[in-house]
N, C-alpha and C positions, 0 to 999 in steps of 0.2 A: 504494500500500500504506500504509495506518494502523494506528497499534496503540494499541489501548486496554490500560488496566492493570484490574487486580482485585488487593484482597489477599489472600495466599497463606493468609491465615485465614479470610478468606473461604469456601472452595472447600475438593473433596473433596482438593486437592493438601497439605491441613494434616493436622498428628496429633497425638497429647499427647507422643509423643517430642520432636518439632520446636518443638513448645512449650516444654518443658523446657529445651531444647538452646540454642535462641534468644534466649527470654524471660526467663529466670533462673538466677540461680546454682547450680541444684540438680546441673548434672552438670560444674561449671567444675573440679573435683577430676582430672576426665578428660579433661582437655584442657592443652594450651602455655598456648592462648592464646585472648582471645574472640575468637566469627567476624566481626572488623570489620576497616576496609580500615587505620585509627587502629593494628591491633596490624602490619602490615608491616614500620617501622623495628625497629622490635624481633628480629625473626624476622630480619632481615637481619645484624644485630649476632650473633643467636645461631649464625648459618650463616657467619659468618665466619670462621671456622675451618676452612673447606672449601678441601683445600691445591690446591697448583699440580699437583703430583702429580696427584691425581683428577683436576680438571680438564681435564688433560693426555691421559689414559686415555679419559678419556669424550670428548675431540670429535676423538680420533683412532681410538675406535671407531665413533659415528656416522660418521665420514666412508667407515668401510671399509663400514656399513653399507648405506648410500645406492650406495655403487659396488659392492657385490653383486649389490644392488637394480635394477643401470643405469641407476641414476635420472642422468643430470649434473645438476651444479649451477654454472652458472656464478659468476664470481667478484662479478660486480653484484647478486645475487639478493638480495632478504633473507634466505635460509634460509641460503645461505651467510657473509652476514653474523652473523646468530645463534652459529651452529656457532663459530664462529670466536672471537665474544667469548666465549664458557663458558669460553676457557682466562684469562680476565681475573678479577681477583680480584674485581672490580666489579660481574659478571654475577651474575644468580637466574633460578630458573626460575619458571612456572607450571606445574602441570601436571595434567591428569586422564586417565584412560583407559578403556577398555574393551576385549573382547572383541571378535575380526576377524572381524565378522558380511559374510557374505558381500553385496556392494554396497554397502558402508559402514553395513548396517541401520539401527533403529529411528530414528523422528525425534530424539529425546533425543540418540544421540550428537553429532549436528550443533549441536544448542542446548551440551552439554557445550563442544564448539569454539570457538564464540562467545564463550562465560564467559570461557576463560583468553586470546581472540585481547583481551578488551574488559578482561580485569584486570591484565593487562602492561601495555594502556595506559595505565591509571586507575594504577598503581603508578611509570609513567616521567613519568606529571604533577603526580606529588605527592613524586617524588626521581629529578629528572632526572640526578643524578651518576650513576648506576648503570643496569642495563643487565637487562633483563627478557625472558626469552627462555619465548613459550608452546610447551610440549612435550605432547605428544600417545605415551602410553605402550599401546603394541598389547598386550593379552594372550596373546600368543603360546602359552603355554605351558600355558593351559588346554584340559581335553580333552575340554569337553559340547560334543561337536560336534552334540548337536538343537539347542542354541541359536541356532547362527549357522548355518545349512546351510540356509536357509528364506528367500526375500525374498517380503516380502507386501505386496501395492499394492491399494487397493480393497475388501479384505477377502479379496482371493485368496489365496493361499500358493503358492510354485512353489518345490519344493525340491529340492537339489541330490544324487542318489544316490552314495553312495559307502558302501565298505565298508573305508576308512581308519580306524585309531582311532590313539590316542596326544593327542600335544598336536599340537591344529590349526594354529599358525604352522607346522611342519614337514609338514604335507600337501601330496601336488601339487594339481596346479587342475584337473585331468583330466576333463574332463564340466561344466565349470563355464558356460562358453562356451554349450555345450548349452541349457544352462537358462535363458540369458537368450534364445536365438534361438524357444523358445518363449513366454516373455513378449512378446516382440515379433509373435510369431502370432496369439495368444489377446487380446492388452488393445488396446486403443485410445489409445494416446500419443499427447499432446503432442510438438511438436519438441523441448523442453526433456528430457523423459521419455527421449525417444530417442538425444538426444545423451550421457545419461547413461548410458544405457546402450549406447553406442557406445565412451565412455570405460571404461567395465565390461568389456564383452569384450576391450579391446584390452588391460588390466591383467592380465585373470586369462588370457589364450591367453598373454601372453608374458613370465609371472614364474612359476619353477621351484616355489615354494609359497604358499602363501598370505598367509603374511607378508609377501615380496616385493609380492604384489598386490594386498595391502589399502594398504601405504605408498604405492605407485603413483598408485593411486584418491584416495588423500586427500591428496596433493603436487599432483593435480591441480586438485585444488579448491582447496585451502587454502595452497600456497606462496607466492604474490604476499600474503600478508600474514603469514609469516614461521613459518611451523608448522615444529617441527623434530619429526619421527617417530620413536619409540624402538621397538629391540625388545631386552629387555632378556635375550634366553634367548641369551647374549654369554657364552663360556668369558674374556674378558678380562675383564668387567664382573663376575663372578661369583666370579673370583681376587678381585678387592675384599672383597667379601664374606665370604671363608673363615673369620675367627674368629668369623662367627654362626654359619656353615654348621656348625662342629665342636662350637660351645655346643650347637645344636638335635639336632645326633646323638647326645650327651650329656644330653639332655632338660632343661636348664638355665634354660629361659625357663617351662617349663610352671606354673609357682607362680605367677610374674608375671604372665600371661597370666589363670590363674584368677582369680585377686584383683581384678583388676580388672575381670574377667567377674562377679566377684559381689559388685563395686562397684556396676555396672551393674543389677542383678537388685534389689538393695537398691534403688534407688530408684524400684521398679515397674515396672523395662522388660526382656524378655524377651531372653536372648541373641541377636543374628545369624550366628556363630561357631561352630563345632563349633572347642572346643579340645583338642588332639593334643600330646602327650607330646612327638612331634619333628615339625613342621609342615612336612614336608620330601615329595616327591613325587620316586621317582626316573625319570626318562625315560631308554628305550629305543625301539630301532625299533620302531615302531607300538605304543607301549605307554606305562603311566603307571601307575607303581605307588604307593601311600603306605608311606614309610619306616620303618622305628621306629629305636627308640632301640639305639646300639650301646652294648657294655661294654666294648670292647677296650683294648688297652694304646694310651697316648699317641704311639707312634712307629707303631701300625699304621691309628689311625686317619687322623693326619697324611699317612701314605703312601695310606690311601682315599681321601679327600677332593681329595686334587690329582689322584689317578687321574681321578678320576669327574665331576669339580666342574663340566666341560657339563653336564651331566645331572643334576646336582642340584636340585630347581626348588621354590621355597619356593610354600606353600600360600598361599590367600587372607588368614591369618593372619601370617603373617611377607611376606608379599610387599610393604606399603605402609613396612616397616622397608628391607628389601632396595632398594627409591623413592628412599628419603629419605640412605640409607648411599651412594651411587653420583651424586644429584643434589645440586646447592647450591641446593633446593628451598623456596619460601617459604609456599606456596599451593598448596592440593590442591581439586580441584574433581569432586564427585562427586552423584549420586543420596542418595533419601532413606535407602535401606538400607545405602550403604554409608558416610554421615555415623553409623548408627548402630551398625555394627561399628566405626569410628575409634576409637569412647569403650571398646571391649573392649582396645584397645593399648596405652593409654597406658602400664599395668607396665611390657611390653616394651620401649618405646621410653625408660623411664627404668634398663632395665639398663644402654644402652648412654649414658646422658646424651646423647642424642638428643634436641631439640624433637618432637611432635608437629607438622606445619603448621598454618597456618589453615586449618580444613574448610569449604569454601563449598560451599553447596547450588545446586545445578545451576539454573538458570531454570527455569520449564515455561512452555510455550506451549501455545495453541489455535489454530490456523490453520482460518479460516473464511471462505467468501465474503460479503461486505458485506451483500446486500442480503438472507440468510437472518438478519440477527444484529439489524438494522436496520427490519424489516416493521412492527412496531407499535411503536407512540413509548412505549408505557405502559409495557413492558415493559424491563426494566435491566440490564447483561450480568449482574449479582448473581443475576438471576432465574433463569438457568438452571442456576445452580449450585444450586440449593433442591428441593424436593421437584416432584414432578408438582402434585397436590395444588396447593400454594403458585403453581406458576405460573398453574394454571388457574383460583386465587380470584382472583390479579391479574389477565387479563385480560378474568375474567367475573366482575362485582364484585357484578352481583346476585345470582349463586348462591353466590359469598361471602357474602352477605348468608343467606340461605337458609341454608347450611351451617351458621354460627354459631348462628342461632335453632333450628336443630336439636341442635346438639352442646348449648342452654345448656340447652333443655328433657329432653336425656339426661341432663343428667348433675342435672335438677331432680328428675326424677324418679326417681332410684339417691338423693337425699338424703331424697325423700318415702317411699322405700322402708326404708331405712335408721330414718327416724324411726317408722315403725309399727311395724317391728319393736319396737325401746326402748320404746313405749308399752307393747306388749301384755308385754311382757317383765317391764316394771318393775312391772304391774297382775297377772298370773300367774303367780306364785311357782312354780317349778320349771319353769314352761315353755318350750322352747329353740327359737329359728326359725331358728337359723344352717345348716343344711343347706339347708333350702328357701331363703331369702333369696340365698343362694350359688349354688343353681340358677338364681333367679330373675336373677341382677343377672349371671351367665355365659350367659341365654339376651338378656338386654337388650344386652349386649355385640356377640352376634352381629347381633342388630338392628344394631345403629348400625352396626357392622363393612358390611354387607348395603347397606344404606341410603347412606354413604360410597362406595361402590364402585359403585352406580349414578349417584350425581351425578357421580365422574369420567368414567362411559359416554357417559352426556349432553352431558356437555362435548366430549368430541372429537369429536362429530359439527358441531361449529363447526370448519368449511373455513379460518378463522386460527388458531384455537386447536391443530386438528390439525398442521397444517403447525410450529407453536413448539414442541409437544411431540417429533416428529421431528427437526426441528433438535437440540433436545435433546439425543435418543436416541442420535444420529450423532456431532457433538461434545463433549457436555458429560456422557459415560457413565461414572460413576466405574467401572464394570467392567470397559469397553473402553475405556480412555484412550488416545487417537489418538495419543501423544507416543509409545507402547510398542508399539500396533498398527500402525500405518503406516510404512514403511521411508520413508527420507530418498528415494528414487527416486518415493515417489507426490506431492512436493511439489518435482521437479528443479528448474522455474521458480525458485522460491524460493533454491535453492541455488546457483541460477547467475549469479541477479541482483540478490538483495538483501542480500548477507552485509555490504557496508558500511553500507548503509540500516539493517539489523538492530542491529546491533554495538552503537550507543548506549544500547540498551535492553536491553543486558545486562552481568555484572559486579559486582562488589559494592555499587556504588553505585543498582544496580533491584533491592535484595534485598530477595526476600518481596515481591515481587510479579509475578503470572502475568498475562501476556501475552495479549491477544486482537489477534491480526493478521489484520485483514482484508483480502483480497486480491479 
């Protein structure tokens, strides 16, 4: 396995937020700190205020968690070693999360892994006195159950039927089992494929919900290098929490929240947020409702809020404060949409004089077989990130040639048109050619449009050219971007054998730059 790099400006994986965001000062108003691995001491200093108490709370709730879960942990393990240090004033975390896609879904999560398993290390090689623990955050408490309810390998989809609603960590697995034993009917696996999903059915038949069985799944892959799993929809964990719980049921953060939402808008980029008065969701059995704001007296809401405080479960807008309140967190590692909801927080995060962390943008990769990436030497992995077009003048250089002398003679000819118009114009006192000339250079348009689209016809009936433009189609589809389309199960091999091979080539120190791993 090799991996070549591209830059991430390069490719469709760039945008003018990310540019913003990365390249200059324009949005650093909304943020702690910038996204370099240089701002870590700092963020450490700022977290050091994270008392013994928490600390205390949080790895004697994970511990209850993992043994809900039946996970054991022996005492040699690193996960156990991890857990263990957070109660140390020395320890930070990494951490990123997602949603409990059923079989660990989308490729992305697994590259998300990678980030925080490769930025713990990058953070204990540049301040070995302290103690770097990457955490792995389940979104338990979200309830689009079509998101996760679907594994796709191949371009298949095999989804899992149930007529459960609420928040999906509290769902049972009931039929889940089902559904991989027909993936295993229908597709043609790999031994890797099958072991994965052998580890899959044994997770989801024998964990009481889905929570339990997504942590299962991903202990099984990822514990030998020290992932510790949260799920943070914890009536203890949430006690922590109570003075935002009772601000937001007060609507108290909503200004903040806006303001910085139309910090954000101000500098030309479009909210990601729906912001909510009280950003609060309350969960019941098989349900999930959105909260509003109470007016009650002080002593009845104080008596709500301890009643109910399981079940209170902050929305995507208060959830990465609710993170940051409960971990001694230094490093958030997410996607591109949710680097640019972070910049919608900051208000928030400065009611409570809370750091924002460092937002690091997740890797992306293209996993591709060698010898499709590699058929012609002329061609550059830059090349298939560019247009169809562009690829087919680069490997067919005389119909490049062609193309130009035609495009130079369109557009010679819209200037020869253009100047007879002016002649007769300037020479014909009142008389006006702008409608016809308008027709005329809207029907030359069509020409070349016509004309264009025949030389690309031409070209793919070249047996190399063909075969580069499908390669294309397949991995390089800013539509279907195989990181989003492909469950981490249609690449098991990969995940069973190369996460240390992988590792170095991700983290803050490979930032902004996309991956081509060839296998």
């Amino acid at each position: 396995m090799q991996v070549e790099h591209v830059s991430r400006r390069e490719t469709f994986f760039h945008n003018d937020f990310l540019e913003a965001y990365y390249f200059s000062d324009r949005l650093s108003h909304l943020r702690t700190y910038s996204p370099t691995i240089s701002e870590v001491k700092q963020a450490i200093q700022a977290k050091s205020n994270f008392s013994d108490v928490q600390r205390k709370i949080l790895a004697t709730d994970l511990w209850r968690q993992y043994q809900d879960a039946r996970i054991d942990i022996p005492e040699n393990t690193t996960v156990f070693k991890n857990i263990k240090s957070l109660e140390l004033e020395n320890t930070f975390t990494i951490t990123t999360g997602q949603q409990i896609h059923i079989g660990l879904g989308p490729l992305y999560v697994f590259y998300k892994i990678l980030d925080v398993l490769a930025i713990a290390a990058e953070c204990k090689e540049l301040h070995p006195n302290y103690n770097f623990v990457p955490v792995f955050w389940m979104a338990t408490e979200d309830h689009d159950l079509q998101e996760i309810q679907s594994v796709n390998v191949y371009n298949q989809s095999f989804t899992w039927d149930t007529t459960q609603t609420g928040a999906v960590g509290r769902m049972n697995t009931a039929g889940i089992s089902e559904l991989f034993d027909e993936l295993k009917t229908k597709m043609n696996l790999s031994e890797a494929q099958l072991r994965f999903m052998e580890a899959s059915q044994v997770a989801y038949s024998q964990s009481a919900n889905l929570s339990s069985a997504f942590r299962t799944l991903l202990h099984a892959y990822f514990s030998d290098y020290g992932l510790v799993i949260m799920d943070a929809d914890s009536e203890n964990l949430k006690k922590e929490f109570i003075p935002v719980l009772k601000d937001e049921l007060r609507g108290l953060n909503y200004k903040a929240l806006l303001n910085s939402t139309e910090a954000l808008e101000t500098e030309g980029f479009q909210r990601q947020l729906v912001i909510r008065e009280c950003n609060l969701f309350m969960l019941g059995e098989h349900q999930r409702e959105k909260h509003n704001v109470m007016n009650d007296e002080e002593d009845v809401l104080d008596q709500y809020v301890k009643q109910h405080v399981f079940n209170l479960s902050p929305n995507a807008a208060l959830r990465p404060l609710y993170q940051e309140w409960i971990l001694p967190n230094l490093v958030y590692v997410g996607g591109a949409s949710e680097v640019h909801y972070w910049t919608q927080l900051k208000g928030l995060f400065d009611n409570y004089k809370i750091p924002v962390p460092i937002v690091h943008l997740r890797t992306s990769n293209i996993i591709i077989p060698e010898q499709l990436l590699h058929e012609n030497t002329d061609v550059d992995v830059t090349d298939f990130f560019k247009s169809d077009q562009s690829l087919i003048f680069k490997v067919n250089k005389e119909q490049d040639k062609l193309f130009h002398t035609i495009r130079q003679n369109f557009e010679d000819l819209k200037t020869q048109v253009y100047a007879h118009q002016n002649l007769v114009e300037n020479n014909v006192i009142g008389f006006n050619l702008d409608a016809k000339v308008s027709k005329m250079i809207e029907k030359l348009d069509e020409i070349n449009a016509l004309t264009e689209k025949q030389l690309v016809s031409k070209s793919q009936l070249n047996p190399t050219l063909n075969r580069l433009l499908k390669t294309k189609k397949k991995y390089f589809n800013s539509d279907l971007v195989q990181e989003r389309k492909e469950d981490v199960l249609t690449y098991g091999n990969v995940v069973e054998s190369s996460i240390e091979q992988l590792m170095p080539y991700f983290g803050i120190s490979g930032f902004q730059k996309i991956g081509i791993i060839n296998t």
